[in-house]
N, C-alpha and C positions, 0 to 999 in steps of 0.2 A: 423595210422600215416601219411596216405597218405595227410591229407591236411597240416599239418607242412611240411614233405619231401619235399615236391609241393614249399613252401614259398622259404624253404633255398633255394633250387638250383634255382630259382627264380632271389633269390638277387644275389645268388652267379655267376649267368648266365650273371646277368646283371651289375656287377661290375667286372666281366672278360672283359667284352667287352668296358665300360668306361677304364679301365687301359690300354689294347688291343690299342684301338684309343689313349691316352694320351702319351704313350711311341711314338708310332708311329709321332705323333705329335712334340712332343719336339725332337726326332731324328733327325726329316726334319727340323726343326728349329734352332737346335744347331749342329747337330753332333753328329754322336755315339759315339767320343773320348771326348764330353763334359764333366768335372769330375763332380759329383754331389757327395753330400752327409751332411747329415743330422748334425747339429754345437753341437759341444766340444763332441763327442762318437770316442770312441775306436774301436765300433761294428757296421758298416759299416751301412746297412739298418738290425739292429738284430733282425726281425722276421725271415728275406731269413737269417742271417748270422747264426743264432741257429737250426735253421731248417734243412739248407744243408750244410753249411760250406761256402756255395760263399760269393766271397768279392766285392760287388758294389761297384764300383768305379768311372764306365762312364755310359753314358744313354746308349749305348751299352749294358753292362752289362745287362742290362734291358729286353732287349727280351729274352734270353733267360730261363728269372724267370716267364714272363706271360706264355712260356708253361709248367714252370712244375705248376703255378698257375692253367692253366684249365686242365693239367691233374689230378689234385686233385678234378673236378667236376666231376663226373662220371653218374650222375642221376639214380642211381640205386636207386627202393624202398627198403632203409636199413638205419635204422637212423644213425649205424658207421658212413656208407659212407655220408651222409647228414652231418655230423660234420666236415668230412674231408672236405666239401665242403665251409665248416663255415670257416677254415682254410683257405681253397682259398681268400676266403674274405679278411680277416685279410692280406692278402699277397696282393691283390690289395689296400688295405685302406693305407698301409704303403707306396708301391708307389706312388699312387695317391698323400698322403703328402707328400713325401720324392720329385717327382717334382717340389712343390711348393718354394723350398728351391732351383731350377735348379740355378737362376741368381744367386746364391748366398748373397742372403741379405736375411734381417727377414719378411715372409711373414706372419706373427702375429703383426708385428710392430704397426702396430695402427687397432687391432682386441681387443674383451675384451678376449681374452684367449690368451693363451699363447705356443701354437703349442707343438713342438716336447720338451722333460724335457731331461736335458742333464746327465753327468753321475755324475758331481760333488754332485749334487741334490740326484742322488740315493744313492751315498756311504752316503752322510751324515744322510738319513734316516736310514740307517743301525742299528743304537743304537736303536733308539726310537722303531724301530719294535720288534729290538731281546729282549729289557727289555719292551715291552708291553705298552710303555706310546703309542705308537700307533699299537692301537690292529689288527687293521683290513683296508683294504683297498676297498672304496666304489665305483662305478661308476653310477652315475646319468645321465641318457641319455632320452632327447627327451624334450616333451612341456606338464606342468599338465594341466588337464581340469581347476583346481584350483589352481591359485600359491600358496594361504596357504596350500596348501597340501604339495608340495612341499617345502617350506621355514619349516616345522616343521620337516620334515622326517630329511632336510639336518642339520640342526641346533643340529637334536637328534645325528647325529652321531657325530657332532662338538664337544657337552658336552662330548660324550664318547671316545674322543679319533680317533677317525675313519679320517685316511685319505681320503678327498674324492672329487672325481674329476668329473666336470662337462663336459658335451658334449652336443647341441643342444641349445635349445628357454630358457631352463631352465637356462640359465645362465642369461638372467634379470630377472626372476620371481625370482629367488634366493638372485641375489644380492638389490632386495627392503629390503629383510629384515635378511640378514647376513654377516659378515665380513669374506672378501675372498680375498684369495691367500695364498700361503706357509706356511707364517708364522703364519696362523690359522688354513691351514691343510683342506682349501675349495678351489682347484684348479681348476679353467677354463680352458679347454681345446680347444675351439674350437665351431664351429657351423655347419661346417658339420660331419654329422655320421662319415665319414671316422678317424675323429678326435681323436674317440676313441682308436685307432693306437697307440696314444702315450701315456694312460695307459696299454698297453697290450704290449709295448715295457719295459715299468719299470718292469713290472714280467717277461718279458725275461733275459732283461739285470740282473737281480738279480740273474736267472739261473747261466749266465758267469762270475758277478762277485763275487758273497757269494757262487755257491752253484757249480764251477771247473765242471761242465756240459759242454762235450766240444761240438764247433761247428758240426755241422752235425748229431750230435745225438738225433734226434727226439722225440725219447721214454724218455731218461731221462729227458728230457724237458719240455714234458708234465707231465710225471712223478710228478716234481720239480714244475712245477707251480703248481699243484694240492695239493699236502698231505704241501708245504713249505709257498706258497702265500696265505694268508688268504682275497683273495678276492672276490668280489661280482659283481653283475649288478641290476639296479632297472629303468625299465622304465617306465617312465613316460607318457600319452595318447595313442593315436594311433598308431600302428604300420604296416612297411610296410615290402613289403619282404626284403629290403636290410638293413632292422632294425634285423629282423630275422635271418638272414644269419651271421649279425655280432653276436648276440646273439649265434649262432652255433660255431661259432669260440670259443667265450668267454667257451661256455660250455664242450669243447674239450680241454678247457684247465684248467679245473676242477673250471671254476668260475659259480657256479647257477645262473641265471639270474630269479628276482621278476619280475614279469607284472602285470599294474592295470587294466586289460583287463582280464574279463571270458574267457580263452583259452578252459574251458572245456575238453573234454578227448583228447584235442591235449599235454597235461601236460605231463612232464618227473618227477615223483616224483626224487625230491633231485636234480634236475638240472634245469626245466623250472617250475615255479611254480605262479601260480594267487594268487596274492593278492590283492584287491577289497578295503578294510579298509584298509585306509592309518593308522590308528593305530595301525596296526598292522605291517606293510612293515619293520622296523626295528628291532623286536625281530622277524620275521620269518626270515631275511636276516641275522644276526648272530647263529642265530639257525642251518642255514642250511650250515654257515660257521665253528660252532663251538666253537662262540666267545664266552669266557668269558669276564663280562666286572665285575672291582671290582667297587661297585656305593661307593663313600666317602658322608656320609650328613654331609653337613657343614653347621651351622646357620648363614650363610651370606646372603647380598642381591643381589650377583652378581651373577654371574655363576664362577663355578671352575671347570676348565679341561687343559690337557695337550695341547691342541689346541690353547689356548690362549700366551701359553708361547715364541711367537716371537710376540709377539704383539708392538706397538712404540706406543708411547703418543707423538704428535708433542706438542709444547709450547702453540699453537692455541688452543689444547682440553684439556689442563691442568689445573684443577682446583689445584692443591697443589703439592709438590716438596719437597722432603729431601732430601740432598744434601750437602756431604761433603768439598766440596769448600766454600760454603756458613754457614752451622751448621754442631756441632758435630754429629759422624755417628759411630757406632759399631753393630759387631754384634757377638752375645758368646751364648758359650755354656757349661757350670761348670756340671761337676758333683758331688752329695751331697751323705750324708748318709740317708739311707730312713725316719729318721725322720725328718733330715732337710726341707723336702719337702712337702708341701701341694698341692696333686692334685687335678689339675684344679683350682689353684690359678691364678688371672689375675688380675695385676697391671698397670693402667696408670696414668706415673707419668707426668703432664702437660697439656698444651694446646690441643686439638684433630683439626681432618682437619677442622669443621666450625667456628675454634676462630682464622687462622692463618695460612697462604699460605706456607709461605716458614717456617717449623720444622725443629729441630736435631730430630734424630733417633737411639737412643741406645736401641737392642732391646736384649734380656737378657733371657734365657731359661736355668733353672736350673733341671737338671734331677735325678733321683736316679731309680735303680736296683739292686736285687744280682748279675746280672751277666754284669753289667753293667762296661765297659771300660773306663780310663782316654782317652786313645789313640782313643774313638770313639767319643768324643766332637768334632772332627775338621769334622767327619766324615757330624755328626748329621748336623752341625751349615752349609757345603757345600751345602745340602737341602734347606735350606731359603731363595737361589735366583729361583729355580726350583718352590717351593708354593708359591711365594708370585706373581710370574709372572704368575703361573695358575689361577688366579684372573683376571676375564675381566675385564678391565680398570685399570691395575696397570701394570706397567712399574719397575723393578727394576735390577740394574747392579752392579756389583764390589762385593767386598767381607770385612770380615773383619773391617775395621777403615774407608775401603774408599767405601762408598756408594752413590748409587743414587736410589732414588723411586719418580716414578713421580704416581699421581691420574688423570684418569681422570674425566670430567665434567661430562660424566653421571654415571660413576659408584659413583660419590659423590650426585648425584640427583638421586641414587637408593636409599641410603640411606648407603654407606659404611664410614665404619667410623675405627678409631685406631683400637678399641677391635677386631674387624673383623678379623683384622692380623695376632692378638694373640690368635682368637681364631680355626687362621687356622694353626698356628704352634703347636695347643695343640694337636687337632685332625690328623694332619698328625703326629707330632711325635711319638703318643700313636697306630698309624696303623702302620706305615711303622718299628718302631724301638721296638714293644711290646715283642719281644724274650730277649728285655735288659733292656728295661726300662718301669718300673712300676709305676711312678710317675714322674708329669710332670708340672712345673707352670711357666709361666710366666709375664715377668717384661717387659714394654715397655714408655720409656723414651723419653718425645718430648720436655722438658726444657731445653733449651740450656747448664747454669748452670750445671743442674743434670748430663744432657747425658754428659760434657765436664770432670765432676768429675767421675764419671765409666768408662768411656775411657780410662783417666789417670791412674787411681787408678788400675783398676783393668783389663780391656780387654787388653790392651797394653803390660802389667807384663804376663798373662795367652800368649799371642802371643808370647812372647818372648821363655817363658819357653820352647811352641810347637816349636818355628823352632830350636832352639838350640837341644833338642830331636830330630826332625825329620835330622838335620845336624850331629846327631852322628850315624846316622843308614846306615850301608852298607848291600850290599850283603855278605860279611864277620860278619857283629855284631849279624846275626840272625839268628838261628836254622831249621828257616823253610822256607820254598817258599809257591805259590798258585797258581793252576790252577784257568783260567776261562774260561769256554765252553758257557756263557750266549750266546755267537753269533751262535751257532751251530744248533740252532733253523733255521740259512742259512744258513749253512759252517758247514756242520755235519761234516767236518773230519777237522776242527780247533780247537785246543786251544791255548792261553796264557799260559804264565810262566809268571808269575805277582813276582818282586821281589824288596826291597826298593829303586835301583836303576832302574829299568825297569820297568814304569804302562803296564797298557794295549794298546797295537795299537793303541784303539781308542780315547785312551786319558782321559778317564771317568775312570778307575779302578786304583788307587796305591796300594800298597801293603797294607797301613791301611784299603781303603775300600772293600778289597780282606778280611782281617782279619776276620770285619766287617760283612761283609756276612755269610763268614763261620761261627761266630758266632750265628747269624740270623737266620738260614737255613743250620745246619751240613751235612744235604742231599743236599746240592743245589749247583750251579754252582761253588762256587769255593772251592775246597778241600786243605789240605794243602799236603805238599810235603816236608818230613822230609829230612833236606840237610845231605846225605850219602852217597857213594860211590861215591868218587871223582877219574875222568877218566883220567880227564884232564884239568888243572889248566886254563890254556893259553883260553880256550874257552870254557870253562865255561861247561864241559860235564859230569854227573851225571850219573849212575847208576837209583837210583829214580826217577829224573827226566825223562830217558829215559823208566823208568814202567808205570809212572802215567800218560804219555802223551801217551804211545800204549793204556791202558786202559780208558783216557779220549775219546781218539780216535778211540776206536775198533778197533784198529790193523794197521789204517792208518797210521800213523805216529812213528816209532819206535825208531828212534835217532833222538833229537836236541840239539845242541847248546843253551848255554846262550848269549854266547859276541861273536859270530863269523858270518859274513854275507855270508862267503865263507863254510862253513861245516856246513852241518846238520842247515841251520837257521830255526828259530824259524817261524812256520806258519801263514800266516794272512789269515783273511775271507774275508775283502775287505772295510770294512767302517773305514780304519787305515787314520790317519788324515795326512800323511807322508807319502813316500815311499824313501830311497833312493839306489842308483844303481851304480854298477863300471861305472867311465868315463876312459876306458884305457889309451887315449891320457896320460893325465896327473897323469894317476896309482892311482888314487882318486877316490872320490865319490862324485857324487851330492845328494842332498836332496831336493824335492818339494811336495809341499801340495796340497790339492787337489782343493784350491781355485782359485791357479795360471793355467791360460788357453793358455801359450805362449811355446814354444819350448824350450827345453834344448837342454845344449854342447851335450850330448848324439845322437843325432838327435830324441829325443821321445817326445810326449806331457807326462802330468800326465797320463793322461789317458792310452796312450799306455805303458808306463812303468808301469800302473797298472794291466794290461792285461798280463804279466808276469807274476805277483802272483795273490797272491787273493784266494780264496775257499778251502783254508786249506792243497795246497801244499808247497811245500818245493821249492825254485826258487834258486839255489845260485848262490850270484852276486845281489840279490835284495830282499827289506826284507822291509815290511810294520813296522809302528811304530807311536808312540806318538811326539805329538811335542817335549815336555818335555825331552824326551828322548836324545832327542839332543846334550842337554850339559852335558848329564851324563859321567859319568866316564869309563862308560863299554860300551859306545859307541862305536859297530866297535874294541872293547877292541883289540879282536886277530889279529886283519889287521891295528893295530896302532890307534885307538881311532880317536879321533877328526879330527886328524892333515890329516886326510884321506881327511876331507870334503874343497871341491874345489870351489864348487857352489851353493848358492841356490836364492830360488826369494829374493827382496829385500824387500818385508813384511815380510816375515818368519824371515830373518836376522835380521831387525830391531826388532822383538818380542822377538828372541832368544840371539842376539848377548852379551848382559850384562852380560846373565848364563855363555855361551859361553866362553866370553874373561876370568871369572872368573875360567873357567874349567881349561883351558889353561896356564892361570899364574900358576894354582897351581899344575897342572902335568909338563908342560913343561918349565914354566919361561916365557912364552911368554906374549907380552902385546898387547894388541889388538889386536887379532887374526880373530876376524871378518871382520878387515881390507883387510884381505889378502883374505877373499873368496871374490869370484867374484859374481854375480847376472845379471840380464835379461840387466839391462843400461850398463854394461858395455860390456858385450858380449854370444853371445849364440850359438858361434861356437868354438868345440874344438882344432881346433889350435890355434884361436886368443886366448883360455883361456890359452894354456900353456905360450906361452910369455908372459900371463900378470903375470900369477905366478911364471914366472922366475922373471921378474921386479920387484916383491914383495919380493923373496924370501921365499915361500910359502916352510915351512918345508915335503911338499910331496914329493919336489924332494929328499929327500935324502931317501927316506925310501925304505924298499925291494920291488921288485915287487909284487902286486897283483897275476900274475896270470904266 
């Protein structure tokens, strides 16, 4: 091992002494009280913050992390110690960037990547990791000998789902020939090595906030990235020592790193491993990560994958558009008796995309099963904005009567066409829903006429029937609850209580698609929870519920709350689309989302009032949640419901305020009740908010104290 050992403390020698000089540098230039730190995180510099507990603040700060950095270099021949050294690395890489951010502006600002990923980005990955629409996370680093070698490896993990993040040259030889950034799940990072910092800060920060690893605790950390993060390393040409050294980091922190270089018996089976055939560099990288990938064949001519599903169609790449402003739009889903239904029947009634730009869209999917649910048509029919957007070059939003589907110009010069659609709602229905439904046909409607007479006739009636049922359903009209652990795959000591008035945290689970599942999968994430042994009315506390959350939990969590933020609240894992939190001043509660990035009355960002909770403990006083949630009824039920909430941003407001004002009229009498919270324009300091909710008459002042 001595010529690897030799490499690591090599780089690692030589990126202590680049950080060494750099601190030093910017100290004499700014000031050791200069503040620095890295934009919209909770977790200060989170390799030093997860690592030791310290909190960077100033370039001060700073020295004294380069010496516990080179005391992490020891040169000893021992590959441990050569990993610890790889860590060194990782500790200089993160300064090194975290400098570049000194003057405080964006030092990516007109780079092709996109420097340091902030936290909002990581919570909202949260879903797609814990339910596998992205399986695994990739890092691509360096320059290929060949850029099609490169462009196919990256593209392969694109189809499969694979987050994956670019570092080095590789990011033009990639971007010739794939679509990159976020919302395809192909992220640029940067061009110097060092760059890599900023995926290996996302598997940190996921430690602090899915997986309640606290700071300074090393071992769990690594721990946690290793058996929790399903991630990789794959480089690309030559390498040098300070390619190596990061590669030692990566691998100390249970990510294998591929090389397309003969290392020969410098190899670490299952952690540093050559692969020579680039056709092979993606099933040895999952292989050795563990990934299962489920492959769907769909006889389409686009590509289908979860990666495409942020994708935008501007006007400019638009060959065709349905669109409910312009033509009739539905979309349903009936359930029949099994002989109603001819599977794999597929019907297009009208025009297709080469006879006519702008369509109606009534798209029509008639199911049958024995075990098949009325109450899972709304479930089913939710899915058809998720498949139809896995389609490259297809754009589609809204739900229901109000749709939009845009085509693009070359996914219609592949040759995609109507049936395509329908033939990827047959095949995804018949996979994803096979435990209920055994028969599947569908009907797809592009004549304005036709689509305007099934809309009428018939979707609009079935919509109706669903919200009137789903408006009679309380936590009182139903016999059972549902846990859901699906996030626990980060946040192993979290679960949900999913119940008709509370979805999930993170805004993806109601209680139908709780049902759902458990029909689905009677072993899998969400079990149900027979409502019995009632404790306590006022806050919602169960007997049952407090068994099947110690046993969802292993023991972690042994009393919760339904409707109470102050006792026993209910656990989050950290990708909750909400958080909100006591504002004493005004004996209320604020609520903000994870997209707003400015200050609360509170004096906290999101982020730092998410840093509160998060990883499946109990916080009270602060309790993650669904947007939805919001105007429920059992809102904050035990500390007065709604009439608590003081403040939130003024998007959330505007998205929630209609539920809201309707909640309110019909507990309190009140009428426009959204009036009276406050938000960011009008102030974001807690004394100016109490005068304004005096001025309003904001019914929080009357209620008992909080606390």
């Amino acid at each position: 091992m001595s010529v690897l050992t030799d490499l690591i403390y090599g780089g690692s020698n030589a990126v202590a002494g680049l950080t060494e000089g750099a601190v030093n540098d910017a100290i004499a230039k700014y000031g050791a009280d200069h503040a620095i730190a890295f934009p919209d995180t909770a977790y200060f510099f989170p390799t030093i913050y997860a690592a030791t507990g310290v909190k960077v603040k100033t370039l001060g700060d700073l020295s004294a992390c380069v010496g516990v950095l080179k005391s992490l270099i020891t040169n000893q021949e021992d590959l441990g110690q050569a990993l610890n050294a790889g860590l060194a690395t990782a500790v200089g890489a993160e300064i090194i960037e975290g400098l570049k951010y000194a003057e405080g502006t964006n030092p990516y600002e007109n780079e092709s990547g996109i420097g340091f990923v902030p936290d909002p980005i990581i919570r909202s990955l949260g879903v797609p990791l814990v339910t596998g629409d992205i399986p695994g996370v990739a890092v691509v680093l360096g320059k290929a000998d060949n850029a099609a070698d490169v462009v196919k490896v990256v593209k392969d993990y694109q189809s499969k789902g694979i987050l994956t993040f670019l570092v080095g040259d590789c990011i033009e030889q990639v971007a010739e020939g794939v679509k990159m950034g976020l919302e395809y799940r192909v992220v640029p990072l940067g061009h110097d090595v060092t760059a890599v910092i900023h995926v290996v800060t996302v598997a940190i920060r996921a430690a602090l906030i899915f997986g309640n690893v606290q700071p300074g605790d090393l071992a769990g950390l690594l721990d946690y990235t290793k058996n929790r993060v399903p991630a990789f390393v794959n480089t690309f040409g030559a390498i040098d020592a300070v390619v190596v050294s990061a590669g030692a980091g990566a691998i100390a922190l249970g990510f294998p790193v591929i090389v397309d270089i003969d290392l020969g018996e410098n190899q670490v089976p299952g952690a540093l491993v050559s692969v020579c055939d680039h056709d092979n560099t993606v099933a040895t990288s999952l292989e050795l990560r563990n990934i299962k990938i489920k492959v769907t064949e769909l006889p389409i001519p686009v590509a289908f994958a979860a990666a495409f599903e942020g994708e935008i169609i501007r006007k400019a790449d638009m060959h065709n558009e349905c669109w409910s402003s312009k033509n009739p739009t539905a979309e349903l889903v009936v359930m029949r008796e099994l002989s109603e239904v001819e599977d794999h029947k597929i019907t297009i009634i009208g025009p297709d995309l080469d006879e006519a730009k702008d369509l109606a869209l009534a798209t029509f999917v008639e199911v049958a099963g024995k075990k098949m649910q009325v109450d899972f048509e709304s479930v089913i029919e939710r899915k058809f904005h998720a498949w139809f957007n896995y389609m490259e070059g297809v754009m589609h939003t809204g739900q229901r009567n109000q749709v939009r589907v845009r085509v693009s110009n070359a996914a219609y010069d592949a040759g995609l066409r109507i049936r395509d659609f329908a033939e990827v709602l047959y095949v995804m229905v018949k996979n994803e829903f096979d435990a209920v439904v055994d028969k599947c046909q569908v009907t797809i409607i592009t004549d304005a006429a036709e689509a305007a007479k099934f809309r009428d006739e018939l979707a609009m009636h079935r919509y109706t029937l669903r919200d009137d049922r789903l408006a009679s359903m309380s936590d009182e009209s139903v016999d059972r609850y549902y846990t859901c652990i699906l996030c626990q795959s980060f946040a192993p000591a979290h679960c949900c209580v999913v119940t008709p008035e509370r979805l999930g945290l993170c805004g993806a689970v109601s209680w139908l698609d709780a049902k759902a599942t458990n029909e689905l999968d009677p072993n899998g994430p969400c079990q149900p929870i027979v409502k019995k042994g009632l404790i306590d009315e006022r806050t919602g506390r169960y007997e049952e519920v407090n068994r099947m959350v110690a046993e969802a939990t292993h023991g972690a969590v042994e009393n919760v709350t339904l409707y109470s933020i102050l006792e026993d609240p209910m656990t989050s894992c950290g990708c909750f689309e909400c958080i909100c939190g006591i504002e004493p001043v005004s004996n209320g509660v604020i609520v903000v989302n994870r997209e707003y990035k400015g200050m609360t009355p509170s004096g906290m960002t999101f982020g730092e009032l998410a840093s509160c909770t998060g990883g499946g403990v109990q916080t009270p006083g602060y309790m993650g949640h669904g947007r939805h949630f919001i105007a429920s009824k059992k809102f904050c039920a035990a500390e007065g419901g709604i009439e608590r909430i003081v403040w939130m941003p003024k998007e959330l407001k505007d998205d929630v305020g209609e539920r809201l004002n309707a909640t309110a009229k019909e507990l309190y009498g009140i009428e426009n009740f959204a009036d009276m919270i406050a938000d960011e324009t009008i102030t974001t300091d807690c004394e100016e908010l109490l005068g304004w909710l005096s001025e309003k008459g904001h019914p929080v002042l009357g209620l008992e104290p909080l606390m």
